[in-house]
C-alpha positions in Angstrom: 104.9 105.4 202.0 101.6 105.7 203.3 99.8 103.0 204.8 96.2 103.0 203.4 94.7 100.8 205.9 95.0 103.3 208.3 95.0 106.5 206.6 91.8 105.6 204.4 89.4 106.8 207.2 91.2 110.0 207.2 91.2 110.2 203.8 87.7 109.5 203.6 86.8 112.1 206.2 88.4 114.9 204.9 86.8 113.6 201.2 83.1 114.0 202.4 83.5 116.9 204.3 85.0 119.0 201.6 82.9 117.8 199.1 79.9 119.1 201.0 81.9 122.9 201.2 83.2 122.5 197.3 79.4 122.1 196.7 78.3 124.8 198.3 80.8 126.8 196.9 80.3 126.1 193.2 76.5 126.9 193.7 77.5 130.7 194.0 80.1 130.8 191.6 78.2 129.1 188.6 75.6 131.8 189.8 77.6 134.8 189.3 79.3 133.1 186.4 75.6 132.6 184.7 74.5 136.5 186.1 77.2 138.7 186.3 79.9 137.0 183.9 82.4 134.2 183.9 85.4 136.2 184.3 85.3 137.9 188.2 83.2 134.6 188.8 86.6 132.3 188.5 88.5 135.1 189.3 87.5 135.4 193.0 87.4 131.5 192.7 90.7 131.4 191.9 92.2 134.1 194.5 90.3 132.4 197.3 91.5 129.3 196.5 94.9 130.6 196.6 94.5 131.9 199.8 93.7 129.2 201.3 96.7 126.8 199.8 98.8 129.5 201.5 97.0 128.9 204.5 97.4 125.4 204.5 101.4 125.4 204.1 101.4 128.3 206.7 99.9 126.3 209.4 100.7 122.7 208.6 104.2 122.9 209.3 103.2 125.2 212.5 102.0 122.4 214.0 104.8 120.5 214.2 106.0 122.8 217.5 102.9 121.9 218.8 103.2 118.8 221.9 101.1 116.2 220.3 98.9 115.9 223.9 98.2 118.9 223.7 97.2 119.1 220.0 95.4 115.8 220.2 93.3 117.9 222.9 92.4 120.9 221.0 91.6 119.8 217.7 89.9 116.7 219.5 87.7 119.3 221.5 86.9 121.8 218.1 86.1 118.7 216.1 83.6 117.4 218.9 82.1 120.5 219.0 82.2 121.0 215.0 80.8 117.7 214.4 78.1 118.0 217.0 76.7 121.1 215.3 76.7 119.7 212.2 74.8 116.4 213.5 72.5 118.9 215.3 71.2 120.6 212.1 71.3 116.9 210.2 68.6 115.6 213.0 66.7 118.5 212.9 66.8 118.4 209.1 65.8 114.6 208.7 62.7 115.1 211.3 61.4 118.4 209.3 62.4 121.0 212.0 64.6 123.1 210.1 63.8 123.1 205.8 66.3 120.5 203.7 69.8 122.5 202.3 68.3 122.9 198.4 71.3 124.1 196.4 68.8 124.5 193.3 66.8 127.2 195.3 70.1 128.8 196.7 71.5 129.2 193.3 67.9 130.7 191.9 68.1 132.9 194.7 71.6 134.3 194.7 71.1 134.7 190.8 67.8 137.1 191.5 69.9 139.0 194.3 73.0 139.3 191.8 71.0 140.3 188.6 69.7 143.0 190.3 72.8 144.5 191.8 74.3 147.5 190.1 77.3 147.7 187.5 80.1 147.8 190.0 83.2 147.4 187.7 86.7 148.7 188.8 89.4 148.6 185.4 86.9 146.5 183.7 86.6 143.5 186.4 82.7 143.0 188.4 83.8 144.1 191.5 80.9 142.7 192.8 80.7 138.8 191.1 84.7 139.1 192.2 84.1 139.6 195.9 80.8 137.3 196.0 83.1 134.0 194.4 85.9 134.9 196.6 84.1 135.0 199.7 81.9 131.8 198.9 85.3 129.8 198.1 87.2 131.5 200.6 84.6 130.5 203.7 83.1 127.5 202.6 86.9 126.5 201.7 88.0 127.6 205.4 85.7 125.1 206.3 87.1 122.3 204.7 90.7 123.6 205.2 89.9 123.3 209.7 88.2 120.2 209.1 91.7 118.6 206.9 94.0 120.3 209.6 92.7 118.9 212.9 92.0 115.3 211.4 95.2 114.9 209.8 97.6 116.8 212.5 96.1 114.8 215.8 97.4 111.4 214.0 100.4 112.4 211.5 97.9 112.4 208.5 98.2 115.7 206.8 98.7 114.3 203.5 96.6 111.3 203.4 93.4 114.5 204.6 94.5 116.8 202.2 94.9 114.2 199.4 90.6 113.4 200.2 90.3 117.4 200.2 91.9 117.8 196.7 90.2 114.7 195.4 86.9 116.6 196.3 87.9 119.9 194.9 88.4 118.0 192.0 85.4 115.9 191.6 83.1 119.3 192.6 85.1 121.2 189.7 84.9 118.7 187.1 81.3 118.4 187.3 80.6 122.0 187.6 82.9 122.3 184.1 81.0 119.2 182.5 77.6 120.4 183.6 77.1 124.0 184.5 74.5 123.8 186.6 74.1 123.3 190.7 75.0 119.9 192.5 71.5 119.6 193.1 71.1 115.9 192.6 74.3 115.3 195.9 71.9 113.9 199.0 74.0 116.7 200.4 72.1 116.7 203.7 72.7 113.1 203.7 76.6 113.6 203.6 76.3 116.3 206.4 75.0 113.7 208.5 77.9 111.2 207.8 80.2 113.8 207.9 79.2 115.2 211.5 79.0 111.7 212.7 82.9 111.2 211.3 83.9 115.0 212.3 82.3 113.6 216.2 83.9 110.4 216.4 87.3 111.5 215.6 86.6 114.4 218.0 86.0 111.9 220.7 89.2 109.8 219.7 91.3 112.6 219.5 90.2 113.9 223.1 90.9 110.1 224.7 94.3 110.4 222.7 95.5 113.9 224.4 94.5 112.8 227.9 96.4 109.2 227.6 93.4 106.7 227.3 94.7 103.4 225.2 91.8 103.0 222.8 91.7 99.0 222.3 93.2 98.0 218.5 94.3 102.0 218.7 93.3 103.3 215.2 91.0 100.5 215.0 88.8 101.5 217.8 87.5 103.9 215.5 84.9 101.3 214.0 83.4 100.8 217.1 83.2 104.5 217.6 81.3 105.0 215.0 78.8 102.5 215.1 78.1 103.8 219.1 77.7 107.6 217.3 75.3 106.2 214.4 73.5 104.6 217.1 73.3 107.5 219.3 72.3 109.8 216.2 69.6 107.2 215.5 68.3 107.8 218.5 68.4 111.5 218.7 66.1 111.5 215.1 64.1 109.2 217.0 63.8 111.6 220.2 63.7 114.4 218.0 60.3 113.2 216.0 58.6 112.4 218.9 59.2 115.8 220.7 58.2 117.3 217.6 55.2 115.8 216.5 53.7 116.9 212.8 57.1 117.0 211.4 58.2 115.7 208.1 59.8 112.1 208.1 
């Protein structure tokens, strides 16, 4: 049984993150659905998905062999510095540096760049709408699948991560049925700001974990490590405005 008091974070985590990639993801295929047809669109959908469920049951059990020091290391270290960039462009997003993600302009722009492309059809399947979904699911899925991987393996929480994952490829794919148009309306530059503030403190938990440190309450230290990193990224948008004055608020 799993124990939901401890796994929810996880859970949670892996929930968020993927719904931001899912997002992305359905922005390109409802455009090459809407352009180029829906067939090669859930096509390539459905053969990158694939690909990654055989990606996950490759490496999941991989791990296993893995010391869990040394593990706890590694995906501590890549989830820091995953998390980190993702909080980097979130900053510089929410003090006007760098423009807001707008998946209503994406999709108008990947629909232009589609309609135009030639007639590329191989034994009557859009080569071209096939490779474009496949490759959107495929990398913004890869995304999601590292993110699920290196939460759940440093702690034993696979399943409860890949349960959040699933729950967001749901929700992402329900509304995309329902209402054909681009997730516009998701504060998706909101959630990448939670999400690389979760992504970074589990990074730095992960890291004390592999080099032995005895994190006070142990899974429940992660409370406190996230107010500290919503503190710190307060005060980096802070910093951030005032070295670049003029910006947007």
């Amino acid at each position: 049984m799993i124990d939901w008091s401890q796994a929810a974070p996880y859970a949670v985590t892996a929930f968020l993150a993927s719904l931001v990639e899912f997002v992305e993801a359905l922005t390109i295929v409802l455009a090459v659905g809407t352009t180029r047809g829906w067939r090669p669109a859930l096509m390539g959908a459905a053969t990158g998905t694939v690909v990654l469920v055989v990606l996950v049951l490759a490496l999941g059990p991989a791990l296993e062999i893995i010391p869990i020091a040394v593990l706890q290391m590694v995906v501590g270290t890549l989830l820091l510095l995953f998390g980190m960039r993702w909080l980097r462009k979130a900053i510089l997003r929410a003090v006007g540096v760098i423009a807001l993600h707008d998946e209503a302009q994406i999709f108008d722009d990947e629909s232009r760049a589609l309609e135009g492309a030639h007639d590329g059809r191989v034994a009557g399947v859009d080569v071209i709408g096939f490779i474009t979904t496949f490759k959107a699911v495929l990398l913004e899925g890869l995304e999601a699948v590292f993110i699920v991987i290196a939460i759940g393996a440093g702690g034993g929480m696979i399943v409860p991560a890949s349960l959040g994952a699933l729950a967001a490829l749901v929700v992402v794919a329900a509304l995309g049925l329902i209402i054909h148009r681009p997730l516009a309306r998701v504060p998706e530059n909101s959630l990448k700001f939670a999400v690389g503030v979760l992504i970074t403190v589990f990074g730095i938990f992960w890291i004390g974990e592999g080099l032995g440190l005895s994190w006070p309450g142990g899974d429940w230290a992660l409370p406190g490590l996230l107010a500290v990193t919503i503190a710190a990224s307060a005060v980096a948008v802070q910093l951030t405005r005032r070295m670049a004055p003029g910006t947007a608020s």
